[in-house]
DRENDO-1510 file (C-alpha; in Angstrom, 1 decimal, always signed):
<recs>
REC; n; res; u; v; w
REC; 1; UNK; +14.6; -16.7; +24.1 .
REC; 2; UNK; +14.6; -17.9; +21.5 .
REC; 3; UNK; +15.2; -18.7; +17.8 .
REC; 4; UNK; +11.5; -19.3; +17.6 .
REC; 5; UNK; +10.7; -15.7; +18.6 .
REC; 6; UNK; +13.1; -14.6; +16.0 .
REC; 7; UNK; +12.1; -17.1; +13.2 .
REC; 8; UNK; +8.9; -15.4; +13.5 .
REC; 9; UNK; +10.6; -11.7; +13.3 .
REC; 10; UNK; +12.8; -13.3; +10.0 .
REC; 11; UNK; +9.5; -14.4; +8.1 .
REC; 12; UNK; +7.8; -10.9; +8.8 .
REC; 13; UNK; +10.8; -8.9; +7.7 .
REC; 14; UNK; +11.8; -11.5; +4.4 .
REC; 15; UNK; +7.9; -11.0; +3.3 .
REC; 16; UNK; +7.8; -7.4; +3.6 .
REC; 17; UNK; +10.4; -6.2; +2.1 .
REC; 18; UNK; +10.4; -9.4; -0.2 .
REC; 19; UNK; +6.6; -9.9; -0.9 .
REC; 20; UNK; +5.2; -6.4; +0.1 .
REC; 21; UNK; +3.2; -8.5; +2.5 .
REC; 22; UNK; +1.8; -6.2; +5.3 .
REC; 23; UNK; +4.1; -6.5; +8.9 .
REC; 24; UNK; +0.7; -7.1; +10.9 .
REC; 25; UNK; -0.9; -9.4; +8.8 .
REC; 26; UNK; +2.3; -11.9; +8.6 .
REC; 27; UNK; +2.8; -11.7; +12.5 .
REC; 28; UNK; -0.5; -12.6; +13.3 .
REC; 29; UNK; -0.3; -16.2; +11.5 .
REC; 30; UNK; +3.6; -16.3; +12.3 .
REC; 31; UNK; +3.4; -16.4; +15.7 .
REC; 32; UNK; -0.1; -17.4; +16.8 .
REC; 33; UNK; +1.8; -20.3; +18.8 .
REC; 34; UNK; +4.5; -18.1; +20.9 .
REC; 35; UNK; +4.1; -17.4; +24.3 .
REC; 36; UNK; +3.3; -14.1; +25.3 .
REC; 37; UNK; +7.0; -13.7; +26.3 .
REC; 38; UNK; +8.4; -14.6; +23.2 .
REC; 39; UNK; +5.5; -12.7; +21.0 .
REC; 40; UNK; +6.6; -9.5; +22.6 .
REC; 41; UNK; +10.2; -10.3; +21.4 .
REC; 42; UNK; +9.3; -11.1; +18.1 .
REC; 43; UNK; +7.1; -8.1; +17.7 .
REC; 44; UNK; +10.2; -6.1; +19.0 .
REC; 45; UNK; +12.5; -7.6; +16.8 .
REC; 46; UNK; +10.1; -7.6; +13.6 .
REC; 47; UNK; +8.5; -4.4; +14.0 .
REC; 48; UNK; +11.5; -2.5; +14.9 .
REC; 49; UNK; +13.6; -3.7; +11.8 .
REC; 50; UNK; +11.0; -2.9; +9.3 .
REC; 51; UNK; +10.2; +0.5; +11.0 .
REC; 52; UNK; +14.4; +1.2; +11.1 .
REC; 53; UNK; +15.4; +0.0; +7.9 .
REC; 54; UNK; +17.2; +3.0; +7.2 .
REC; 55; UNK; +20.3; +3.0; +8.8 .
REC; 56; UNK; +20.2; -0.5; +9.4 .
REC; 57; UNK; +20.5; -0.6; +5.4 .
REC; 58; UNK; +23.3; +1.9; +6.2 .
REC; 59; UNK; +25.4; +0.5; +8.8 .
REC; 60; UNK; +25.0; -3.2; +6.6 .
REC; 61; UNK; +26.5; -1.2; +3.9 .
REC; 62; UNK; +29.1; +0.9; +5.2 .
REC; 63; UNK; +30.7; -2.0; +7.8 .
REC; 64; UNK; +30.1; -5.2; +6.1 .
REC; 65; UNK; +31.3; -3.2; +2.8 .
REC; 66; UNK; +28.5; -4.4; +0.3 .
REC; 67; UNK; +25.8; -2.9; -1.4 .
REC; 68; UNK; +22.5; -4.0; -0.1 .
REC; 69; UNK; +20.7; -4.0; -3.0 .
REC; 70; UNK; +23.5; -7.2; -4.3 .
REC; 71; UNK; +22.0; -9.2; -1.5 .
REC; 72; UNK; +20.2; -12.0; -1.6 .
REC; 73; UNK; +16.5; -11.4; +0.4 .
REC; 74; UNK; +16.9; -14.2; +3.0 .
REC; 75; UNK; +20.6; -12.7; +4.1 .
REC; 76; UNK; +19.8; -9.6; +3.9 .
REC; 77; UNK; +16.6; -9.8; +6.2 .
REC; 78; UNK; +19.5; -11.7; +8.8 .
REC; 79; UNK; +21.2; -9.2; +8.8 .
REC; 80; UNK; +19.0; -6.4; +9.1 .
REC; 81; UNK; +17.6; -8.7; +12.3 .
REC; 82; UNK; +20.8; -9.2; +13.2 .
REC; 83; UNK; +21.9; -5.2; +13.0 .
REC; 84; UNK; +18.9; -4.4; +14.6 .
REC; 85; UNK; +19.6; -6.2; +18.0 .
REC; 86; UNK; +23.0; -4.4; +18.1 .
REC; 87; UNK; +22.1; -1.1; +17.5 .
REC; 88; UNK; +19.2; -0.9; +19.4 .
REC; 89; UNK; +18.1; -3.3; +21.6 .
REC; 90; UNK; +20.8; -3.5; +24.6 .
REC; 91; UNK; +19.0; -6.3; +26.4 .
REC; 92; UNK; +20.2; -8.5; +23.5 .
REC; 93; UNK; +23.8; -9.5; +23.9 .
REC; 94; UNK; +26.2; -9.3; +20.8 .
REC; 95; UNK; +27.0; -12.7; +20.6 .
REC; 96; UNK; +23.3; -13.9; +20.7 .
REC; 97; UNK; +22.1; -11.3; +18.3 .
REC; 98; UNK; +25.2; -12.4; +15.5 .
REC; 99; UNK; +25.0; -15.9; +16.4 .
REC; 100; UNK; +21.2; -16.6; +16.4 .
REC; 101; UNK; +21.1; -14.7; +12.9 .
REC; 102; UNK; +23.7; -16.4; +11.3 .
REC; 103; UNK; +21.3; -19.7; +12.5 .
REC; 104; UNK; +18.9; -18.1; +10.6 .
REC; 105; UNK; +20.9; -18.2; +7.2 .
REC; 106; UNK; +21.9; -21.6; +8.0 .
REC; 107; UNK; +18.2; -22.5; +8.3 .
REC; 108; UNK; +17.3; -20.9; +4.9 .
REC; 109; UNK; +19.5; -23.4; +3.4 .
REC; 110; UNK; +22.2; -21.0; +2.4 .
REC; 111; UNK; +25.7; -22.4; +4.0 .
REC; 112; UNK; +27.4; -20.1; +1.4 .
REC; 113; UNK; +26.4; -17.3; +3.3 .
REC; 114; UNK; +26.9; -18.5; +6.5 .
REC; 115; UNK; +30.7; -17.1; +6.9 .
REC; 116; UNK; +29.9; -13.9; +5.2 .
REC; 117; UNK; +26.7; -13.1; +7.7 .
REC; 118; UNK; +28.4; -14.2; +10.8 .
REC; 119; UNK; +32.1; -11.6; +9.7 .
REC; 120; UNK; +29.3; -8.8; +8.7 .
REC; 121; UNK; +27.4; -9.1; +12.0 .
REC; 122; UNK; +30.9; -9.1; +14.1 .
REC; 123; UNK; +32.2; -5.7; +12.2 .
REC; 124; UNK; +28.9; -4.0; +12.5 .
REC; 125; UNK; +28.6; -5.0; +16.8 .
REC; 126; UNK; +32.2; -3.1; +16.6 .
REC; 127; UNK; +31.1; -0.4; +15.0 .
REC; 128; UNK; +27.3; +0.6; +14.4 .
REC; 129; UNK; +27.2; +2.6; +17.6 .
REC; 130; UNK; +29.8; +5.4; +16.7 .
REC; 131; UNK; +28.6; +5.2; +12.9 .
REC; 132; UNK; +24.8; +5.4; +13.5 .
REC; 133; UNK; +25.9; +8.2; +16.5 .
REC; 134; UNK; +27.4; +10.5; +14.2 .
REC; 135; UNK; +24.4; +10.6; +11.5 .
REC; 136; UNK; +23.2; +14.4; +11.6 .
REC; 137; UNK; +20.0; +16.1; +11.5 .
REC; 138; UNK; +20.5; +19.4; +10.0 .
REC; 139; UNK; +19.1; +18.5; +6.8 .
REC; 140; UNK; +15.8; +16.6; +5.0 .
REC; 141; UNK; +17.9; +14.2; +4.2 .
REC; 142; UNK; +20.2; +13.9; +6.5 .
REC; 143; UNK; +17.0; +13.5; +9.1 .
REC; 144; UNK; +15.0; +10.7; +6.7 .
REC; 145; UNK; +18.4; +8.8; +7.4 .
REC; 146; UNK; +19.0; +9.0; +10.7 .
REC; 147; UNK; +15.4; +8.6; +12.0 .
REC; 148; UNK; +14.5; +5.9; +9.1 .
REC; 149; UNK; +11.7; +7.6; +7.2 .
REC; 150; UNK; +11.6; +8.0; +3.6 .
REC; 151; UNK; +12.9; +11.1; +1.9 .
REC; 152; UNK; +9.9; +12.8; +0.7 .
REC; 153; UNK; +8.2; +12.4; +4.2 .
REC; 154; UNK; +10.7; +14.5; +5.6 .
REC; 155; UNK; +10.9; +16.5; +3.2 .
REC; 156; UNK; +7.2; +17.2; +3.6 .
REC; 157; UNK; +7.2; +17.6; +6.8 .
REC; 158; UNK; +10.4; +20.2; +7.3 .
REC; 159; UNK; +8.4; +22.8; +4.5 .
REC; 160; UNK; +5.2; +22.2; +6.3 .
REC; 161; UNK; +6.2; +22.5; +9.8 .
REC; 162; UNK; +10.0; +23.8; +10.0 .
REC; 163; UNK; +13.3; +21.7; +11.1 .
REC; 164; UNK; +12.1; +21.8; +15.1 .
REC; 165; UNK; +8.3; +20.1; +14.7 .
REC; 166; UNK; +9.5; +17.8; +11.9 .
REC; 167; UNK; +12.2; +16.2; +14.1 .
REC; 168; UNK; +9.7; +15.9; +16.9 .
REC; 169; UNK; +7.7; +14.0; +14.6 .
REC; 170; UNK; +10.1; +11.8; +13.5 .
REC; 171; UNK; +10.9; +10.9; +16.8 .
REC; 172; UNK; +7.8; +10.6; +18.1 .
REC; 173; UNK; +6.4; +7.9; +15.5 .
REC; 174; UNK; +9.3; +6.1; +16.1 .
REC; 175; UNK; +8.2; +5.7; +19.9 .
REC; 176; UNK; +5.8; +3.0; +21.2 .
REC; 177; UNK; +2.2; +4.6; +19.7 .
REC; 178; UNK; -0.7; +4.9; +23.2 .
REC; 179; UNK; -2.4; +2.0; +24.2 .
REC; 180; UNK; -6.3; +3.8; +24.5 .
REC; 181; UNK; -9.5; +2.9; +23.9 .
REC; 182; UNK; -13.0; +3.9; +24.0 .
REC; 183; UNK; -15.3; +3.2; +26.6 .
REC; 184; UNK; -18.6; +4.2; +28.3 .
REC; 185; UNK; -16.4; +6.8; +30.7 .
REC; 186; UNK; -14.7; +8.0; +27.8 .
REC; 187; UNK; -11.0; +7.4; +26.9 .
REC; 188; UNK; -9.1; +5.6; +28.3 .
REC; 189; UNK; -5.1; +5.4; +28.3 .
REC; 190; UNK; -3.6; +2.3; +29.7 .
REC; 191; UNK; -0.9; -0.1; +29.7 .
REC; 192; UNK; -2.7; -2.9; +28.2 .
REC; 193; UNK; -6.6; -3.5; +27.4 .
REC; 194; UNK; -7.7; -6.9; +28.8 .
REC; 195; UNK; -8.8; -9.5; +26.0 .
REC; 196; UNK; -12.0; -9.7; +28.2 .
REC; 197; UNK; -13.3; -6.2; +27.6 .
REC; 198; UNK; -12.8; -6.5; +24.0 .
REC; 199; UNK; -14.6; -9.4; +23.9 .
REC; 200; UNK; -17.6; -8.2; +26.5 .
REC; 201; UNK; -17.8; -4.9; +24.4 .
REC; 202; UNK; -16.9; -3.0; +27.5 .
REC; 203; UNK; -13.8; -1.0; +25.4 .
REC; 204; UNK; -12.8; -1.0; +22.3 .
REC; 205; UNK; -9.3; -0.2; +21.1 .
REC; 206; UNK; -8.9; +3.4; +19.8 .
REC; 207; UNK; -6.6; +6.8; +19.9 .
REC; 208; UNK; -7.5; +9.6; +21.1 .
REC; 209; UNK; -7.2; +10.9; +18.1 .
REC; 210; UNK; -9.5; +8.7; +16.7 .
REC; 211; UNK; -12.2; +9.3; +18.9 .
REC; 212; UNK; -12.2; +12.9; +18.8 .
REC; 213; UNK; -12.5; +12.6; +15.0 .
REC; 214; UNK; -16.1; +10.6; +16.2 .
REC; 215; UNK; -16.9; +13.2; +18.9 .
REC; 216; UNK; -16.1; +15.9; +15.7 .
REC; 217; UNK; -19.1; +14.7; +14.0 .
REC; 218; UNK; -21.9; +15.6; +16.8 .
REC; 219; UNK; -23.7; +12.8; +16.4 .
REC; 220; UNK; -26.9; +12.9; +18.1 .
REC; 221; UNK; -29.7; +10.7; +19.3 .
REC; 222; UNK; -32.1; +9.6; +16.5 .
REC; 223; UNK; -30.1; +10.9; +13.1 .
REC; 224; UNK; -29.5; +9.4; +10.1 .
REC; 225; UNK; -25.4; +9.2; +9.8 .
REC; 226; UNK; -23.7; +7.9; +6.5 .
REC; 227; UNK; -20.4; +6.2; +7.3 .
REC; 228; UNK; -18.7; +5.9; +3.7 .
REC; 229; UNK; -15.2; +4.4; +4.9 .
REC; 230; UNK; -16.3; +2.4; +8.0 .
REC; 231; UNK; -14.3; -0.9; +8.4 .
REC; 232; UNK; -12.8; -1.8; +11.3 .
REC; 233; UNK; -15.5; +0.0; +13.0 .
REC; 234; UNK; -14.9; +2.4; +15.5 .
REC; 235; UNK; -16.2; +5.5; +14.5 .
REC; 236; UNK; -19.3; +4.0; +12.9 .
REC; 237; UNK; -20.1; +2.3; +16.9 .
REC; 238; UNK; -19.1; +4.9; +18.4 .
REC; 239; UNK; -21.6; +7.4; +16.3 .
REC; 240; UNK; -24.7; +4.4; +17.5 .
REC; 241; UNK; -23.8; +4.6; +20.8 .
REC; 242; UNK; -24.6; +8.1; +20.3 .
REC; 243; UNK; -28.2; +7.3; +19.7 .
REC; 244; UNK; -28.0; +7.4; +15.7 .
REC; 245; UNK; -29.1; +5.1; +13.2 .
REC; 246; UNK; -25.5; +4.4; +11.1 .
REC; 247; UNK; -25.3; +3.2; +7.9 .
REC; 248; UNK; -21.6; +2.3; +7.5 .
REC; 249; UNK; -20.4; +1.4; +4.6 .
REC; 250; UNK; -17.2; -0.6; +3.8 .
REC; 251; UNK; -16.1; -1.7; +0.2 .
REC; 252; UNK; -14.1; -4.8; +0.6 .
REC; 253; UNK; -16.3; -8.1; +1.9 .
REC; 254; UNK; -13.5; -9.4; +4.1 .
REC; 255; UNK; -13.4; -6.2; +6.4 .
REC; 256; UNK; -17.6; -5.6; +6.1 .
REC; 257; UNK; -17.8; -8.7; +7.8 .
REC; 258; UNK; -15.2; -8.1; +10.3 .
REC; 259; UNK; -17.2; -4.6; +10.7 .
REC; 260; UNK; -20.2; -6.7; +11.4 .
REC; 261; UNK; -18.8; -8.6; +13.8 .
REC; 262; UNK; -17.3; -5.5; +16.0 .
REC; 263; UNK; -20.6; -3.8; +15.6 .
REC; 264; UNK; -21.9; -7.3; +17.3 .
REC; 265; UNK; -19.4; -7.2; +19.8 .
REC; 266; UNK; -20.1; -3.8; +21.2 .
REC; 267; UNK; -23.9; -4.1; +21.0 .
REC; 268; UNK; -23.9; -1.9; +18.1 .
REC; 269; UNK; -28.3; -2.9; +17.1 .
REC; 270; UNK; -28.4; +0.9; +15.1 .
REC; 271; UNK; -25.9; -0.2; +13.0 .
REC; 272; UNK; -26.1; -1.4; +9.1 .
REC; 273; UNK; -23.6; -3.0; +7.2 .
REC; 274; UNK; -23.6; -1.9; +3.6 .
REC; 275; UNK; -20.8; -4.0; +1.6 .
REC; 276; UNK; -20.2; -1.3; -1.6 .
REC; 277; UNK; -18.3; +1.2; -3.3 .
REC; 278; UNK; -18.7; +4.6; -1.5 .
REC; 279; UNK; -18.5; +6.1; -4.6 .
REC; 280; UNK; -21.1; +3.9; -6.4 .
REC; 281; UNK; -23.4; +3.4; -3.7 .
REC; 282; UNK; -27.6; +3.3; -4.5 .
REC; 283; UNK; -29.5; +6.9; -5.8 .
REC; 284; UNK; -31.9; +5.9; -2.7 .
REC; 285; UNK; -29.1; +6.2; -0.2 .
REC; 286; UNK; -29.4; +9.7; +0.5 .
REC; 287; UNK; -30.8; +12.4; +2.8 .
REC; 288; UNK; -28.4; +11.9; +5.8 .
REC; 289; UNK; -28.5; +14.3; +8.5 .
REC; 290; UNK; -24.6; +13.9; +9.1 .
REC; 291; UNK; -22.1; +12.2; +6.8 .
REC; 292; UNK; -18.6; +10.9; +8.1 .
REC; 293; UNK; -15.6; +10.4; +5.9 .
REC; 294; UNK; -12.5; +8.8; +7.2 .
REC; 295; UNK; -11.0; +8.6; +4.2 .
REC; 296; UNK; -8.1; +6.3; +2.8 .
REC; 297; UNK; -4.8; +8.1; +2.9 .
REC; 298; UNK; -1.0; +8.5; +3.3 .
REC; 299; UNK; -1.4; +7.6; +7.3 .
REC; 300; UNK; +1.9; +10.1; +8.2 .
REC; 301; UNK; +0.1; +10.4; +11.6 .
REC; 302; UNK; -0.2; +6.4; +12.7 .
REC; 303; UNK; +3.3; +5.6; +11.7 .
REC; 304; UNK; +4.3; +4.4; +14.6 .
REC; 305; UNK; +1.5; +1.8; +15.3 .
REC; 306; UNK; +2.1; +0.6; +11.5 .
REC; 307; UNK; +5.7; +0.0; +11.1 .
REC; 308; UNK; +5.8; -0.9; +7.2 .
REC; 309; UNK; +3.6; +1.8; +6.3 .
REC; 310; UNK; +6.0; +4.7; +6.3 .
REC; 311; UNK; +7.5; +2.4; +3.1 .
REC; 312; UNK; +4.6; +2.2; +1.3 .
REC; 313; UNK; +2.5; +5.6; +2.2 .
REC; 314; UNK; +1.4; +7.6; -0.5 .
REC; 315; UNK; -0.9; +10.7; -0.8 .
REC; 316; UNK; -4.6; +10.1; -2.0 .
REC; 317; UNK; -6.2; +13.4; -3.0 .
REC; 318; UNK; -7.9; +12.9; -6.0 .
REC; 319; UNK; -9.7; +9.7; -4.0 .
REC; 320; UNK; -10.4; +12.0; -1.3 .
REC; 321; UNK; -11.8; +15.1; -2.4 .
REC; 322; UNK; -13.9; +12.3; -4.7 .
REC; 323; UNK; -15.0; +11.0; -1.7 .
REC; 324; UNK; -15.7; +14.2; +0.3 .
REC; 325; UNK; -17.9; +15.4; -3.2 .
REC; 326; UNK; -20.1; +12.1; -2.5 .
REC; 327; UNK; -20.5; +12.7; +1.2 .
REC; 328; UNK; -21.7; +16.4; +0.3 .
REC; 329; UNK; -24.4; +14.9; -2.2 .
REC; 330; UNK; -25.6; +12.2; -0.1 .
REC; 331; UNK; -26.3; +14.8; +2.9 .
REC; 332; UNK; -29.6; +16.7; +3.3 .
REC; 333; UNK; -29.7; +20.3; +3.4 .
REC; 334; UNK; -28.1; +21.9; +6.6 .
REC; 335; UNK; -26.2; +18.8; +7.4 .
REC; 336; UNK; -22.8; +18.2; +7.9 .
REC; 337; UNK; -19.9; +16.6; +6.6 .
REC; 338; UNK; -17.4; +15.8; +8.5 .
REC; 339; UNK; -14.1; +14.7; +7.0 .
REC; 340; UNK; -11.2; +12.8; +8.8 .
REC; 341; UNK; -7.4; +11.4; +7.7 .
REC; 342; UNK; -4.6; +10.0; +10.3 .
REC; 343; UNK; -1.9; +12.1; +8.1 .
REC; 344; UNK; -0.3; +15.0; +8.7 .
REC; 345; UNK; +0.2; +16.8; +5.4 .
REC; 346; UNK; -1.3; +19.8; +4.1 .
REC; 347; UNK; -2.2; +18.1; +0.6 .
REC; 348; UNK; -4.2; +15.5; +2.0 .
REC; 349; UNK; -5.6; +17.6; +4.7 .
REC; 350; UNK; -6.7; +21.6; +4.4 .
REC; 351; UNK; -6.2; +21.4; +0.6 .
REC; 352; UNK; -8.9; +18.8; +0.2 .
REC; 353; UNK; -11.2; +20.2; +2.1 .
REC; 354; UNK; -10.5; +23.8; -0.1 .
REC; 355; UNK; -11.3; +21.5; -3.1 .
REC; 356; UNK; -14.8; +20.6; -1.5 .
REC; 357; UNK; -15.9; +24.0; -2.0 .
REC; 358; UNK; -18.1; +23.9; +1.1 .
REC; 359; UNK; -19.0; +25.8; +4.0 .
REC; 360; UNK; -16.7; +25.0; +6.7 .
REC; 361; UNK; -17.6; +25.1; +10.5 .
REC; 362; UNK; -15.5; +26.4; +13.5 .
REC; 363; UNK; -14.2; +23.1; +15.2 .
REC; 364; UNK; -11.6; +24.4; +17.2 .
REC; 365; UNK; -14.3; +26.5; +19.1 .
REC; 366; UNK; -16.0; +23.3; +20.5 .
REC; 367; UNK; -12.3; +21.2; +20.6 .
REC; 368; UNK; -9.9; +24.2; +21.5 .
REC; 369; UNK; -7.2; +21.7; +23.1 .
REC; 370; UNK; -7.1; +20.4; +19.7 .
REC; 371; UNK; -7.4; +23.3; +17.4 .
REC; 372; UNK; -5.3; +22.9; +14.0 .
REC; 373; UNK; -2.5; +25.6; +14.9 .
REC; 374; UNK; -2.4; +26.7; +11.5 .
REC; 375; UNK; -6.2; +27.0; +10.8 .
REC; 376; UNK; -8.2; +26.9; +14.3 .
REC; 377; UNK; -11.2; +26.0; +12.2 .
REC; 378; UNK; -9.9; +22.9; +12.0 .
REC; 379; UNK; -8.6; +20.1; +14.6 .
REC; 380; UNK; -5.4; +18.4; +14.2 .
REC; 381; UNK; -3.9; +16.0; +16.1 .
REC; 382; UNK; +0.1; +15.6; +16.4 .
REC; 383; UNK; +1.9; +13.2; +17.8 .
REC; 384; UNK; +4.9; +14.8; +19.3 .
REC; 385; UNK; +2.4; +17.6; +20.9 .
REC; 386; UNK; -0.7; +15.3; +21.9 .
REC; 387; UNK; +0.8; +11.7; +22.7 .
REC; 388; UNK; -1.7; +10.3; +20.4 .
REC; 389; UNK; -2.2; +9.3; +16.6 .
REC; 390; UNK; -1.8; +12.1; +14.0 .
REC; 391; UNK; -5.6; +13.2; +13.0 .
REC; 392; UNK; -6.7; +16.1; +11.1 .
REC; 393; UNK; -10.4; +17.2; +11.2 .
REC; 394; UNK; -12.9; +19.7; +9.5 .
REC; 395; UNK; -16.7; +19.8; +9.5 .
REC; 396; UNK; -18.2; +21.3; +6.3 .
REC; 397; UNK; -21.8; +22.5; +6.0 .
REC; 398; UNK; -24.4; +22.2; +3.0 .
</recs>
């Protein structure tokens, strides 16, 4: 299978952790020519070794005997590749997974290295099993380690929730996220979405979280709706195919347009484009009956779909309680504002809606599967509880 396949997995792990390139974005291009065979492999292989940096760093460090931060990029990527086919991915065997990344080095032009990758790779296959094995879990930090998350997520997450719910979360985002999506029946949880539905507008790739974040705004036929954080689209269309007229609006002209051509794809005619700043946008733009904001934020609950994102998340209050002050000016009298973030984390979640100063209204009585165990007026989503992305919900009144 395939140097090919793992070519592509070395140029997404080199630019991310080299370039800060995003893992998506740099698999896309890389391997637009693989089979669908290989592309799963890659995508394996890739998205795996960013999302388990962590110990991979460690085992690197405590076998091969060398600081990873004294490494050059293109041997350390190897390696982590490398590691990460012999610690977890037992379809690989040992010798193709030290082998084939020892090929990569050679190929980077660095036959210095070649020796030192290939007696690296042979001591961690020996030993990364009973190393990685014995990490505990009684700690923050001891968890952030074993499970590959930053420290201050875990560390978040075990004051928030206690020791029990913040391991569950850390293993659940490091699990395969659904496969759903939206359609006319409702959603829909499947092994794969055809191309061809996608492309006939017949479904439209989405959690479950996500589109009970839509439902939470009770869009109905005929409304005015203000989407201030639209792009890629699927709240926005799935508030028109409610019956409203949407005005979504999306900041950055690459991802309008792509929003344009979604709403196009799924029939979306109610629909406007608005390519601005949400927090600049025209003094006529006001009077909404219902105002959405799925606001930018740390995304602790989509970590799993997003493997480099756990390295680069950061909290976003200010902009969202900015954000959430707009959506309360731009709505008429006696309508609602309905604010939405796929992060789990009190800061970016009950605390900005306190900051709002607003009426808030009782969604957990309409969504009781999906009431915020903490504050039932609100809806949260959880991964390890749910089986779907990490959402947190609240509907505010002017």
């Amino acid at each position: 299978m395939t140097s090919t396949a793992r070519g592509v997995a070395y140029e997404v792990v080199r630019r991310v952790f080299e370039e800060d390139a995003y893992a998506d974005r740099v698999f896309r291009a890389a391997a637009a020519s693989l089979e669908s065979r290989d592309r799963a492999f890659a995508m394996q292989l890739a998205y795996g070794t960013v999302q388990r940096v962590r110990p991979l760093d460690h085992a690197i460090e405590m076998l091969g005997r060398r600081p990873v931060r004294k490494l050059d990029g293109p041997v350390l990527a190897a390696l982590r590749i490398g590691a990460y086919q012999l610690a977890y991915m037992g379809s690989v065997p040992a010798h193709a997974a030290v082998n084939e990344s020892v090929e990569l080095v050679r190929a980077a032009g660095l036959e210095r290295a070649v020796a030192f990758t290939n007696a690296v790779l042979r001591r961690v296959g020996e030993g990364v099993d009973p190393l990685l094995g014995a990490l505990g879990e009684a700690s923050p930090a001891e968890a952030a380690l074993k499970h590959s998350y930053p420290d201050w997520v875990a560390d978040v997450w075990w004051r928030e929730w206690g020791a029990e719910d913040a391991l569950a979360l850390m293993r659940a985002q490091n699990e395969p996220p659904e496969r759903a999506g939206r359609t006319p029946e409702g959603p829909l949880v499947v092994e794969a979405i055809p191309p061809r539905w996608i492309e006939e507008g017949r479904a439209w790739p989405q959690s479950r979280g996500s589109q009970l974040a839509g439902a939470a705004v009770g869009a109905q036929p005929g409304e005015r709706i203000l989407d201030l954080c639209a792009a890629p689209g699927g709240k926005a269309t799935q508030l028109a195919e409610a019956g409203a007229e949407v005005v979504a609006v999306e900041k950055h002209p690459g991802r309008a347009r792509e929003l344009e051509e979604n709403a196009a794809r799924l029939g979306a005619k109610n629909l406007s484009v608005l390519c601005a700043d949400a927090l600049k946008l025209p003094a006529e733009l006001t009077g909404f009956d219902r105002v959405l904001v799925d606001a930018p934020c740390s995304g602790l609950g989509v970590l799993n779909s997003r493997p480099d994102l756990r390295w680069r998340a950061q909290p976003l209050p200010e902009l969202q309680v900015a954000l959430l002050r707009t959506a309360l000016e731009r709505v008429r009298s006696g309508g609602s504002v309905t604010y939405s973030v796929c992060t789990v984390h009190s800061v970016e979640n009950e605390d900005v809606v306190a900051a709002a100063g607003a009426e808030v209204e009782d969604l957990g009585g309409e969504f009781p599967d999906f009431r915020h165990p903490k504050r039932p007026e609100f809806l949260l989503t959880l991964p390890h509880v749910h089986g779907t992305a990490g959402f947190f919900v609240a509907r505010l009144r002017k």
